[in-house]
C-alpha positions in Angstrom: 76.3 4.5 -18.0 76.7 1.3 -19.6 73.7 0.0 -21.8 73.5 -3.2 -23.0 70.9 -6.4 -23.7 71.2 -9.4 -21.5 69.0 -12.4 -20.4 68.6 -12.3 -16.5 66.7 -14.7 -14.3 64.0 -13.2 -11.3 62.0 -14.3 -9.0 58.6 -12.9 -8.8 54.7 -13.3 -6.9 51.8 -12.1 -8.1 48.3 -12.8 -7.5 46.4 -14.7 -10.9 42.9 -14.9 -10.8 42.2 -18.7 -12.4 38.7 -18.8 -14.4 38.4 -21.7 -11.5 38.6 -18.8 -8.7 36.6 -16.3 -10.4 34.0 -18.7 -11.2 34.0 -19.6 -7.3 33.4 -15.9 -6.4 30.4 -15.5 -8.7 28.9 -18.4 -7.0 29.3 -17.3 -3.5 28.3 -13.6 -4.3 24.4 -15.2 -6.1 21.6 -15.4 -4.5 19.5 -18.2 -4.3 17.7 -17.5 -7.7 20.7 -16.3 -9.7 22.3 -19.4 -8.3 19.8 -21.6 -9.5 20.0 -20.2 -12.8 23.3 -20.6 -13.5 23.3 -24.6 -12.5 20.3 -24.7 -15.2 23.3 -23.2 -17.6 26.0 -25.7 -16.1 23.2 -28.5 -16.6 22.5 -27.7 -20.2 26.6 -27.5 -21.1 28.0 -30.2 -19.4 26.9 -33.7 -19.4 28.5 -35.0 -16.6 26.7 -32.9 -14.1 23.1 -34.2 -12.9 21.0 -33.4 -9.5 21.1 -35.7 -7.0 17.9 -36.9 -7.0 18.4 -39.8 -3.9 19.4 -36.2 -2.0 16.8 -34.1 -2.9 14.2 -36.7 -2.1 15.3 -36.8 1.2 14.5 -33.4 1.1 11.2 -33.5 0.2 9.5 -33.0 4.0 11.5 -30.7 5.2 11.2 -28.2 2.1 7.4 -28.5 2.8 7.8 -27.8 6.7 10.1 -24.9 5.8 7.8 -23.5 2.9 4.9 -23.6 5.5 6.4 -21.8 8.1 7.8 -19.3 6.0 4.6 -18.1 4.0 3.2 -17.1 7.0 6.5 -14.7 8.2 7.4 -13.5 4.4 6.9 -10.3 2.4 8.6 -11.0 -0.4 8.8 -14.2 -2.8 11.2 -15.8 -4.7 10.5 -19.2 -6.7 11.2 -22.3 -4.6 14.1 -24.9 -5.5 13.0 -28.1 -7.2 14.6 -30.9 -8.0 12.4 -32.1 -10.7 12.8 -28.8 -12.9 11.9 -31.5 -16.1 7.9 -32.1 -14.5 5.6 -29.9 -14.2 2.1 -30.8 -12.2 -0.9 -27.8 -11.6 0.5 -27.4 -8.5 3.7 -25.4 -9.8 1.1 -22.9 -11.5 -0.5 -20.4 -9.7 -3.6 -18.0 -10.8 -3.0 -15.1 -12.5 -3.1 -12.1 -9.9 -5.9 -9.9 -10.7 -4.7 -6.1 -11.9 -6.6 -3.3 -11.1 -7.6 -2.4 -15.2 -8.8 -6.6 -14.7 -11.0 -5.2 -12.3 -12.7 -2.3 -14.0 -12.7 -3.9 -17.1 -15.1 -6.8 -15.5 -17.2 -4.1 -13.5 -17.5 -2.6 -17.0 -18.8 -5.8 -18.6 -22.0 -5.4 -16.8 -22.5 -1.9 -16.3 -25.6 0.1 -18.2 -23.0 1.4 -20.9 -23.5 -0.3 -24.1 -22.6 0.2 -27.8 -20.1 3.2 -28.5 -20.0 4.3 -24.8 -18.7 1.2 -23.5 -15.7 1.7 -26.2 -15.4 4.9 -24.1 -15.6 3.4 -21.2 -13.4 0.9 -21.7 -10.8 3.4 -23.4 -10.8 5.5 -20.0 -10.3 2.4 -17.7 -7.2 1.4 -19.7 -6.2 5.0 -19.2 -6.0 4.5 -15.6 -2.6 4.1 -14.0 -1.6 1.8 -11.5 -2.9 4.4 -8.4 -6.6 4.6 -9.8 -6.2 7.8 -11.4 -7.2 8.8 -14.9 -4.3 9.6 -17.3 -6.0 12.0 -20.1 -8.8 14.4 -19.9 -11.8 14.1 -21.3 -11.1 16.5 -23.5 -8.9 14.5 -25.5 -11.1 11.3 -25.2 -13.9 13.3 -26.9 -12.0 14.3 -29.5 -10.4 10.7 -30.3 -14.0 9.2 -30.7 -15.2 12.5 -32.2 -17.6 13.1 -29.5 -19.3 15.5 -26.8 -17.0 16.5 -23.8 -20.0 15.9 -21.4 -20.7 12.4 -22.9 -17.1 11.3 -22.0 -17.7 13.1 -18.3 -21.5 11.1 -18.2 -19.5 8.1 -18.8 -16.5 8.9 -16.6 -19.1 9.6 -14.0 -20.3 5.7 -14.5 -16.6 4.4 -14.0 -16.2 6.6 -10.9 -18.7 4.8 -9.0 -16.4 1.6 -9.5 -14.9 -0.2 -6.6 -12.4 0.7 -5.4 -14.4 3.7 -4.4 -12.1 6.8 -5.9 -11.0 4.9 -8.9 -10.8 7.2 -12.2 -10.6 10.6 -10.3 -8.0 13.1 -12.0 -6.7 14.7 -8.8 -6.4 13.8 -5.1 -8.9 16.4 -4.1 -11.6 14.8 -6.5 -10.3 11.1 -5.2 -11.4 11.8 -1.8 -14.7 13.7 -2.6 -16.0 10.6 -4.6 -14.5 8.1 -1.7 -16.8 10.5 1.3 -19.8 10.3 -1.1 -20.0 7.0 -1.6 -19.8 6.6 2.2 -22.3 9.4 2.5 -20.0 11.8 4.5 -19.8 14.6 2.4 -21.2 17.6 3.3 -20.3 21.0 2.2 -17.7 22.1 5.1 -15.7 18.7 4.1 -16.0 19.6 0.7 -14.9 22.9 1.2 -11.8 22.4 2.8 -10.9 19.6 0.7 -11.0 21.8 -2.6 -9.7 24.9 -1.1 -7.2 23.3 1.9 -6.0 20.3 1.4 -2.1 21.6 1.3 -3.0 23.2 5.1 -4.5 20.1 6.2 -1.2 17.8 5.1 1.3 20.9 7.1 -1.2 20.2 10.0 -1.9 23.8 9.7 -5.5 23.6 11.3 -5.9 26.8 13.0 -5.4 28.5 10.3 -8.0 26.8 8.4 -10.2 26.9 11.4 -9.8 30.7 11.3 -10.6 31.2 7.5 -13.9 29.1 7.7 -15.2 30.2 11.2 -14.6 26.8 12.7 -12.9 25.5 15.7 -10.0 23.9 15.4 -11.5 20.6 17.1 -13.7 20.9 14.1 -11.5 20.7 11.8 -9.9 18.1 13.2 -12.6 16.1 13.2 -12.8 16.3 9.2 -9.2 16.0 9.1 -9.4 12.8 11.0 -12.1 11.9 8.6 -10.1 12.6 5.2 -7.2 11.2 6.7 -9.0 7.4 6.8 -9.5 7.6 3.2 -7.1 5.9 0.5 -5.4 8.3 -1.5 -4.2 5.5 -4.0 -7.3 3.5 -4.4 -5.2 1.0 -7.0 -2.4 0.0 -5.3 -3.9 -2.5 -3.5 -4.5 -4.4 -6.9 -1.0 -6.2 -8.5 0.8 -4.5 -10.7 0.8 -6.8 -13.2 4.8 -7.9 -12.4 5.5 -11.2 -11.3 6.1 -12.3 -7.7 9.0 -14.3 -6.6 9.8 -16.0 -3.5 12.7 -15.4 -1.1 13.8 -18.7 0.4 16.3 -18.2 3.2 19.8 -19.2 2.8 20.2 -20.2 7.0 17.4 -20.9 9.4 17.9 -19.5 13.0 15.9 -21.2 15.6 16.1 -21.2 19.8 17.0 -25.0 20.9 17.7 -24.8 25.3 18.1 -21.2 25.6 20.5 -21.6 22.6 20.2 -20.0 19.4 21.5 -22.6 16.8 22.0 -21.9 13.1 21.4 -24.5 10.5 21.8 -24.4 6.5 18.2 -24.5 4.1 19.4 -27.4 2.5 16.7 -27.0 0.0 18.0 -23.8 -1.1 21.2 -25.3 -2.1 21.1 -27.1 -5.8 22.7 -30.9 -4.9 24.6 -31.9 -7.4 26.8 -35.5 -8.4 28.8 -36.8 -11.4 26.4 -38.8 -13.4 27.2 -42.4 -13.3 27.2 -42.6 -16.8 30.3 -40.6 -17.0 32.2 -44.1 -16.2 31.4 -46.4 -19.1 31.6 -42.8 -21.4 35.2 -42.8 -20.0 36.2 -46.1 -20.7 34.8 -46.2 -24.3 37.2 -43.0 -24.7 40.0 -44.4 -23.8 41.2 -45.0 -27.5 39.6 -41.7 -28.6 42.4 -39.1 -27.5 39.8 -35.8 -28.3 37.4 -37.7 -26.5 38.8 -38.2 -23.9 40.1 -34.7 -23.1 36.4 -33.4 -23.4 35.3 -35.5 -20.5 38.0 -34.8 -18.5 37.9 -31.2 -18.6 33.9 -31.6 -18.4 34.5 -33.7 -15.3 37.1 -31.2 -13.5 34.9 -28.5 -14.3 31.9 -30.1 -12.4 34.0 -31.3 -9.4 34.8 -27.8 -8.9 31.3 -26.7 -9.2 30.3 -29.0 -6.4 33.0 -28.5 -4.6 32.0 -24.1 -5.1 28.7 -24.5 -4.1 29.8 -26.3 -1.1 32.1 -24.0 0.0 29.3 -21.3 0.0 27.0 -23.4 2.0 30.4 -22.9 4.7 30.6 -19.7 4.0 27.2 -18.0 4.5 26.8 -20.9 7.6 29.9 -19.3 9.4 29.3 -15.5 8.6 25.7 -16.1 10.1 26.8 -17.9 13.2 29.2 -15.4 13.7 26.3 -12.9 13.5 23.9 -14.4 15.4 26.4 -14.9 18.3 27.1 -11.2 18.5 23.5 -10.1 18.2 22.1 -12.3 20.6 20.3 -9.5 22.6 18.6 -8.6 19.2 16.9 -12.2 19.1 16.2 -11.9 23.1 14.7 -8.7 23.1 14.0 -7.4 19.9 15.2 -3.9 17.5 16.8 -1.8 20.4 19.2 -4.2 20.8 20.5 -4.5 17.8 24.2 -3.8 18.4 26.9 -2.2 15.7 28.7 -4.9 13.5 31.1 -4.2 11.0 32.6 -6.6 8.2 35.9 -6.8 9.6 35.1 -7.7 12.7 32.8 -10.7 11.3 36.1 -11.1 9.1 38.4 -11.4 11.4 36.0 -13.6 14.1 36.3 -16.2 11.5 39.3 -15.3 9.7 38.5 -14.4 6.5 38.4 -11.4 4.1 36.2 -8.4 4.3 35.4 -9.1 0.3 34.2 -12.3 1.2 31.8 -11.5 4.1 30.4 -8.9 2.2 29.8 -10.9 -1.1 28.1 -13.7 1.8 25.7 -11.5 3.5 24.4 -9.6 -0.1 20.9 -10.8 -1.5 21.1 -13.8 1.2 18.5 -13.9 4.1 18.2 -15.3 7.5 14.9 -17.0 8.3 15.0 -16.1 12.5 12.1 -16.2 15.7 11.1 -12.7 14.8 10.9 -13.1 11.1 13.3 -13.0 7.8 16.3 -10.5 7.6 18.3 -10.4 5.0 22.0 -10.7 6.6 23.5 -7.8 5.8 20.6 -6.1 8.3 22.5 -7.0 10.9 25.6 -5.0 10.0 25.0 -1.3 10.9 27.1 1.5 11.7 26.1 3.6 15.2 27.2 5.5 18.1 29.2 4.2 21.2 26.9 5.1 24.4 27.8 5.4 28.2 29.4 2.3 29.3 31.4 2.0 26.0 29.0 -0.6 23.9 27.9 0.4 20.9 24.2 0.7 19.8 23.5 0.3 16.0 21.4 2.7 13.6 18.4 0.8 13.5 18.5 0.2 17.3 18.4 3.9 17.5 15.7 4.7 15.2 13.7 1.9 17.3 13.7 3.9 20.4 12.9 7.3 18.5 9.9 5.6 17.7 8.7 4.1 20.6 9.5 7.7 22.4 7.0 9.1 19.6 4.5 6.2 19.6 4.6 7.7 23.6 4.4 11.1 23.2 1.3 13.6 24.1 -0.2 14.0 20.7 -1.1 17.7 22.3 2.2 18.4 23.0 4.9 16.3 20.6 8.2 15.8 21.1 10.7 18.3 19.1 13.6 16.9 17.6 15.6 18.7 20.1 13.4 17.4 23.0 14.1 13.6 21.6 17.8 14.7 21.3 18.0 15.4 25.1 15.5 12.0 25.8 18.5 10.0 24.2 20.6 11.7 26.2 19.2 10.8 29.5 19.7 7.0 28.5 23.4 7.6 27.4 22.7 8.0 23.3 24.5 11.5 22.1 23.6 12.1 19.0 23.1 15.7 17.4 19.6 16.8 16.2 20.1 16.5 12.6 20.8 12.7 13.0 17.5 12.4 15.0 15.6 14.5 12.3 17.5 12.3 9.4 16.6 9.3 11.7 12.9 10.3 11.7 12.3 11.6 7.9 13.6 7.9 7.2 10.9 6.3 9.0 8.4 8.5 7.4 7.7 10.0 10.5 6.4 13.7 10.8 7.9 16.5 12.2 6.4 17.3 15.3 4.7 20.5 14.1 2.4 18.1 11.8 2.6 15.5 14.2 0.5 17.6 16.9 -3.6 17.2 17.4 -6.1 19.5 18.7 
């Protein structure tokens, strides 16, 4: 074997990811907050780029018709797109929501303690978590202000009759004793099996505390039924103290003549233009050769920007067209007809890559007749029934609930017995999918699920 050094010509291809191109995936995979964000940063470094304020105001009217139709479907928030970020008006503020220790702490302000028991007092509300439940004992308390146990309990027992009524209890048990004696239900049976059978009541293992009492079970239901309407968290009603933010949806689904027609939010989408006063920047530089090459690069760099956040308006548009023409019978007839969808087949519907659909339908939402989805709820994974179609995941957990919502309380349905109820309308599924199915929804198992 001959070896030697030469210089040979080839032909190669290879794939080269431009800053350009990566910087046009990282646009299409934000959401509408982290997209805003980053024009902020593109707004700050480049002074060509300004919004387009003749756009936006054209806007106006519409982002109030959307914003009022959506606060009355939404769960979650996410700050609302404006194009005049520089102003500020009392309108863009909103109250501070009030916390649970907010709450307490007010209560406390005009409650009978005074002096060095409301430093007590107000020490034991800001040991309360987030549930309504009192962090340290009072043991510790009393010996951090170098007092008597039973003077921290006397005042404990003052915070306890705070709204919201369990508030400052240091178990469950004791959290639902004070909530039936404010209501005046608590009597010594309720009591009882509270302290000494909680666990049996949450198995829904009644007979057996009906048999260690000398009650019948229909009695114990009947104080199950009661401890049941009571709030085991008594704060989490109250905000946590965290910020809210507002989801604004990406496409807007509405019926039109039986037809279900898929427009972009517009005022999700940052407008913005070459600032005119890029021109006569341009001509002065024409003797300045630096100069010159800063605006140019600053002026191909927001062309493509534009251009990136245009081509993700496209994007998201045809991925959710594409989904809401295959999940029409969804929008018809609600959950059980939610059919299976994959990525590729979106993909290859509109002819493009899996990556691309997927980094579409992540943290973007879908404001629809029966309320905001994010996209991605529509792909789902499920079983192919009689008649070859297939039925998606959430479809499926849909009719295990309605068969349980059904059900004789007396007698519930196993998991098996739903097993061989799916059955009869084609579904085969085995019955650790339906108990996986069930657990997900937080519904019981049919043993805890039964009544007397």
């Amino acid at each position: 074997m001959k070896l030697s050094y030469g210089l040979t010509i080839e032909q190669t291809q290879k794939l080269t990811m431009t800053p350009e191109l990566i910087q046009a995936i990282r646009i299409l995979q934000f959401n509408n907050q982290e997209l805003d964000s980053f024009v902020q940063e593109e707004l700050l470094e480049n002074p060509v780029l300004e919004f387009d304020k003749r756009r936006e105001e054209n806007l106006v009217d519409l982002s109030e018709k959307i914003r009022d139709d959506y606060d009355d479907e939404q769960s979650y928030k996410q700050w609302e797109y404006s194009p005049e970020r520089e102003e500020y008006s009392y309108e863009q503020f909103v109250s501070k929501e009030e916390t649970l220790e907010d709450y307490l702490l007010l209560q406390l302000t005009f409650s009978k303690l005074k002096g060095d028991d409301l430093k007590i007092g107000r020490y034991l509300v800001e040991a309360i978590d987030e549930n309504g439940y009192l962090t340290v004992t009072t043991e510790q308390v009393a010996k951090c202000f170098k007092t008597k146990v039973e003077n921290v309990e006397r005042i404990l027992d003052v915070i306890q009759t705070f709204e919201p009524s369990g508030v400052g209890a240091r178990c469950l048990a004791e959290c639902l004793i004070i909530q039936l004696a404010a209501k005046g239900l608590l009597d010594e049976v309720a009591e009882y099996i509270i302290l000494n059978h909680l666990e049996d009541l949450g198995d829904n293992k009644l007979s057996k505390v009906a048999k260690k009492i000398g009650m019948s079970v229909s009695q114990v239901q009947m104080v199950c039924d009661l401890i049941r309407t009571l709030e085991p968290k008594p704060g989490r009603s109250f905000a946590s103290g965290e910020s809210v933010k507002y989801i604004i949806p990406d496409v807007i689904v509405e019926k039109v003549n039986d037809e279900y027609v898929v427009v972009s939010n517009e005022t999700s989408i940052p407008h913005l233009m070459v600032s005119p006063y890029y021109s006569s920047l341009s001509r002065e530089a024409k003797n300045d050769e630096e100069l010159s090459k800063y605006l140019t690069d600053k002026f191909n760099a927001a062309l493509w920007l534009i251009k990136s956040i245009e081509q993700r308006r496209k994007t998201i548009y045809s991925v959710a067209s594409a989904v809401v023409e295959h999940q029409k019978e969804f929008f018809e007839k609600g959950n059980k007809y939610l059919k299976t969808l994959t990525l590729k087949q979106v993909a290859e519907s509109i002819g493009m890559h899996e990556s691309t659909v997927s980094r579409s339908v992540n943290g973007k939402y879908m404001q629809t007749p029966r309320g905001v989805f994010e996209i991605k709820y529509f792909f789902s994974s499920g079983i192919t029934v009689t008649g070859g179609e297939g039925v998606s995941s959430n479809s499926i957990k849909s009719i295990i609930k309605e068969i349980i919502d059904k059900e004789d309380t007396s007698k519930p349905y196993s998991d098996q017995d739903i097993v061989g109820i799916l059955s009869e309308k084609g579904i085969e599924i085995s019955r650790r999918t339906v108990a996986k199915y069930r657990e997900g929804m937080n519904i019981l198992s049919s043993s805890k699920r039964k009544r007397y």
